[in-house]
C-alpha positions in Angstrom: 0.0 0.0 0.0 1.3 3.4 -1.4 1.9 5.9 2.1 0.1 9.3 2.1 2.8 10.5 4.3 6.2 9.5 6.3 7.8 10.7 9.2 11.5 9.4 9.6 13.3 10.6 12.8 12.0 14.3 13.3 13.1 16.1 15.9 12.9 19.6 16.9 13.2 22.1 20.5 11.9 25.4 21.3 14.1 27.6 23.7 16.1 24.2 25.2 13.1 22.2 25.5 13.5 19.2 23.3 9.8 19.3 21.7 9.6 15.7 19.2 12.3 13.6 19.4 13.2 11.0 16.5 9.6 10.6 15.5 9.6 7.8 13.2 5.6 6.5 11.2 3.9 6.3 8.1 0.0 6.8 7.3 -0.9 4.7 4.7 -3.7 5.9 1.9 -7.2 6.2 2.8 -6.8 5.3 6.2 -7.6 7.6 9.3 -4.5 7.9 11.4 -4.5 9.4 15.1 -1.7 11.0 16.9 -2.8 10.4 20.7 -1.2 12.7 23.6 -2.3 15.2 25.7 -2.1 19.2 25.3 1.5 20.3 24.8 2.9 17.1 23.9 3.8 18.0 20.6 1.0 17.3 18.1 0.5 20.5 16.7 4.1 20.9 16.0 4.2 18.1 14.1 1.4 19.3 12.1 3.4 22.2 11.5 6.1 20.5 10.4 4.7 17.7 7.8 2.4 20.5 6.2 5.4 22.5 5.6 4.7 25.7 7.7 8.1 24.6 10.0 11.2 23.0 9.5 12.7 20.7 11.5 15.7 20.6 12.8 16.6 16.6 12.5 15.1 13.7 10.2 12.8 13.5 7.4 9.1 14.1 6.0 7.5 13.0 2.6 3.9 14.4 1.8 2.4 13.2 -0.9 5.7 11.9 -2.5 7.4 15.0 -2.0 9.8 16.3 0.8 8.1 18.5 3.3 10.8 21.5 2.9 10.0 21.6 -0.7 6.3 21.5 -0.9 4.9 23.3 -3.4 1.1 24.3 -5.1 0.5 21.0 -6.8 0.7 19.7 -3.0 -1.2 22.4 -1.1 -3.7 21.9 -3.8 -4.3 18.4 -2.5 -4.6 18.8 1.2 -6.9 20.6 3.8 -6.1 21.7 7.2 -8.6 22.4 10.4 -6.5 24.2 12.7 -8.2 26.0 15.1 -10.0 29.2 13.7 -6.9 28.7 10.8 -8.0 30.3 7.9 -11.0 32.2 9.0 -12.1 35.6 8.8 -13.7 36.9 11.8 -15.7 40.0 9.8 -16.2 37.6 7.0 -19.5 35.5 6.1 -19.1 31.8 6.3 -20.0 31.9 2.9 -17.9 34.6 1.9 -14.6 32.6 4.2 -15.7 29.9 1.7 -15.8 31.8 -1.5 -12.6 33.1 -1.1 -10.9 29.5 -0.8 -13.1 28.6 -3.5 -11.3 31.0 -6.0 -7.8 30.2 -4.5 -8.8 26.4 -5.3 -10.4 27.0 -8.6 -13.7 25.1 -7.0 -16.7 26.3 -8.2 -18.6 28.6 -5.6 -21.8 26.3 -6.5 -20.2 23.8 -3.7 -20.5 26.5 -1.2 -24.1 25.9 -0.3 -23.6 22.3 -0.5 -20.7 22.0 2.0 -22.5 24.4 4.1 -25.8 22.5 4.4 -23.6 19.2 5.3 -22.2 20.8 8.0 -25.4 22.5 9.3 -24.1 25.6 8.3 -26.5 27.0 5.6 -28.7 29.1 7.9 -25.6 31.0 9.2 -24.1 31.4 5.8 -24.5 35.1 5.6 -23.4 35.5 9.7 -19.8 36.7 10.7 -17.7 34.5 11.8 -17.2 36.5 14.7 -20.4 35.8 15.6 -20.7 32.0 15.5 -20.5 29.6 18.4 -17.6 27.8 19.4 -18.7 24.5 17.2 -20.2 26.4 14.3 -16.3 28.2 13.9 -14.9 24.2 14.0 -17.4 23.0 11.6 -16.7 26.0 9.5 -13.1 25.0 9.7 -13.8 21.3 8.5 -16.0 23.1 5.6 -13.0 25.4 4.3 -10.6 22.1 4.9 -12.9 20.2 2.7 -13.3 23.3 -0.3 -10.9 22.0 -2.4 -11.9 18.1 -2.4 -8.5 17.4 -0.7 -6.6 13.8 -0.9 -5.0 14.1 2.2 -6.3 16.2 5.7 -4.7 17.4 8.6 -6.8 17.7 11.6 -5.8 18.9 14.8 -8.0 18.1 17.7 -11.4 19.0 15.7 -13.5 18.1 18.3 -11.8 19.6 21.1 -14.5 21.5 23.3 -17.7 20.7 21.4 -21.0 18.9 22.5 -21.5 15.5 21.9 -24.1 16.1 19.3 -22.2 18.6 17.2 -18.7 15.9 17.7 -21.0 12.6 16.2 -21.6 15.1 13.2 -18.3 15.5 12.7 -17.2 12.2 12.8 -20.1 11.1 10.5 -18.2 13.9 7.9 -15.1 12.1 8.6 -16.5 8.3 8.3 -18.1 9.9 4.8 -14.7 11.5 3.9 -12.8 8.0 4.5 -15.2 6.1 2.3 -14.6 8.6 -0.8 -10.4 7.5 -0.3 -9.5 10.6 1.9 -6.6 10.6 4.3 -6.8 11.6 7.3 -4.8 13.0 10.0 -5.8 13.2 13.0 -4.6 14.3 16.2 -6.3 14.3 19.6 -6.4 13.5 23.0 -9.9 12.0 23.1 -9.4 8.2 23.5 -13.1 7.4 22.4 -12.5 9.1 19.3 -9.3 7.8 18.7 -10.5 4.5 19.5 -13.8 4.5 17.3 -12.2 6.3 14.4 -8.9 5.5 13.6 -7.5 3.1 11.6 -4.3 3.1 13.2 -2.9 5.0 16.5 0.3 6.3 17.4 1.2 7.2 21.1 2.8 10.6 21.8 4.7 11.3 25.1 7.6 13.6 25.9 8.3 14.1 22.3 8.4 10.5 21.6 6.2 7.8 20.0 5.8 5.1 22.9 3.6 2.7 20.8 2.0 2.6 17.4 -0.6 0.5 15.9 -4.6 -0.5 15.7 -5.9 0.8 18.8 -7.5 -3.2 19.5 -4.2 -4.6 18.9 -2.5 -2.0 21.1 -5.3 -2.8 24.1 -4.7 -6.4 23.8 -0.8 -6.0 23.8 -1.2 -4.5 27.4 -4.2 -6.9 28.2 -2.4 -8.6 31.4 -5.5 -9.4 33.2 -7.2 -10.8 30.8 -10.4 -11.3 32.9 -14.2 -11.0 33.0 -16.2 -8.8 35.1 -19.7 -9.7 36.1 -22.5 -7.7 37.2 -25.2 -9.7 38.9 -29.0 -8.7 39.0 -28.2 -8.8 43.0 -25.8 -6.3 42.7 -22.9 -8.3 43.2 -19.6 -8.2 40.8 -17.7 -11.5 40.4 -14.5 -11.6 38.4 -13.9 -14.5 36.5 -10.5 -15.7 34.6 -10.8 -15.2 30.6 -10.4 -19.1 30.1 -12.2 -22.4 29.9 -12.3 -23.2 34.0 -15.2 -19.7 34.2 -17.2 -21.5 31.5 -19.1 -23.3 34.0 -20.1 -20.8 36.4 -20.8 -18.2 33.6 -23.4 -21.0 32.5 -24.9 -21.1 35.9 -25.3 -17.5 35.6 -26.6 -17.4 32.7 -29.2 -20.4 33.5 -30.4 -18.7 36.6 -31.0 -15.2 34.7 -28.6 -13.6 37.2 -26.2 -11.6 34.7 -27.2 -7.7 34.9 -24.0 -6.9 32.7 -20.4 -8.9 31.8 -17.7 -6.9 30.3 -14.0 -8.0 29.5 -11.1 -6.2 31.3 -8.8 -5.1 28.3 -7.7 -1.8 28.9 -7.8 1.2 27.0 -6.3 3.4 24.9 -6.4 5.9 28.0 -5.0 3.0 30.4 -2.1 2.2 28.3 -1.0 5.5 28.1 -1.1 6.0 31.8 0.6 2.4 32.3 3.7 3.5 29.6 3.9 7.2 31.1 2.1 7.9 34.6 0.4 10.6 33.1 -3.2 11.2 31.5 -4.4 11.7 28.3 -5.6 15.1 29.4 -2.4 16.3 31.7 0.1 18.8 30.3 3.1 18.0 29.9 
């Protein structure tokens, strides 16, 4: 499988702080690739770096075929980016922030209604950005990301302070955006979003990827206990080995209609981290 992008040892500090440190993947095309750290551990940098808006200072990137320090229209042409409010125009429209990509692109402006009423946008099209709510400004964003039908998107923490409703939009866009052959990149410290949207996962801590991989295969690398928990109608938990010696009493249970709920004990996304760092998903760094 041809890779949309490569990272080979990139490294780079700010005012003697060490900020990545020999970052070393690949995202393969078409798939939906998370970067998975807290705030300040580096994510946006790195962003920064393979989209060409910084340089680093060690190692190697390759977007699109082409070397990140020499990137070029033919590549900006191909990829969005949803960077915070990047790219919008507070006393701009929505729909005039999207017709003014629209003629950098060359896309017609006849898409501007259509990727407006997607993102449930169309109603504000004619309101300020400075005016819109903190989720309209991120599906906006997305929207000016998506203008110019891009084969590869950077997306850093899109969902970052939204409501749930407003976040399952989003990732519905994203789902839709993956089934067309988009790439996506992805960066967050939400483990349920990582864990339910990504293809593949890699682990960033102190500047460092600590694991990379499919977020089940990660869980069941670190799944030590290997165990089932079982809630009883009575209110009662029992834990029970993962093995053939709980098949009988899990039969009893079941024959006596006493199971309320039974989960397995593999960790997650958020567990790992904290077992390989002592630190959360949400801490700073």
């Amino acid at each position: 499988m041809n890779h949309a992008l490569t990272a080979e040892n990139l490294s780079i500090g700010f005012a003697g702080r060490q900020v990545l440190e020999h970052v070393t993947f690949e995202v393969q095309e078409g798939e939906i690739f998370g970067l998975l750290g807290p705030s300040g551990a580096g994510k946006t940098t790195l962003i920064k770096i393979l989209t060409g808006r910084l340089f680093q200072e060690d190692g190697h990137a390759r977007l699109l075929g082409k070397d990140t320090e020499e990137l070029g229209a033919s590549e900006y042409g191909q990829i969005g980016v949803m960077m915070d409010d990047f790219g919008l125009y507070e006393r701009m429209s929505a729909y005039d922030n999207l017709s003014f990509y629209a003629e950098l692109y060359h896309v017609p402006k006849s898409r501007i209604d259509d990727i407006l009423g997607r993102m449930g946008l169309y109603d504000a099209r004619r309101r300020a950005v400075s005016k819109l709510s903190k989720g309209m400004r991120n599906r906006l964003s997305l929207a000016r990301a998506l203008m110019n039908h891009a084969k590869l998107l950077f997306l850093d923490e899109p969902t970052s302070g939204l409501d749930p409703v407003t976040t399952r939009d989003m990732h519905a866009v994203l789902t839709e955006q993956k089934k067309k052959g988009t790439t996506i990149f992805l960066t967050t410290h939400n483990m349920y979003e990582a864990q339910s949207l990504c293809d593949r996962v890699a682990l960033l801590s102190g500047g460092r990827i600590i694991e990379c991989g499919k977020p089940a295969d990660i869980c069941k690398k670190y799944n030590y206990l290997n165990r089932f928990q079982i809630t009883l109608k009575n209110g009662n938990v029992v834990t029970l080995d993962n093995n053939s010696g709980s098949a009988i009493p899990i039969k009893e249970y079941l024959e006596q209609d006493a199971i309320e709920t039974i989960h397995s004990t593999e960790p997650t996304l958020e567990s790992v981290f904290i077992e390989l760092t002592g630190k959360g998903l949400h801490s700073y760094e």
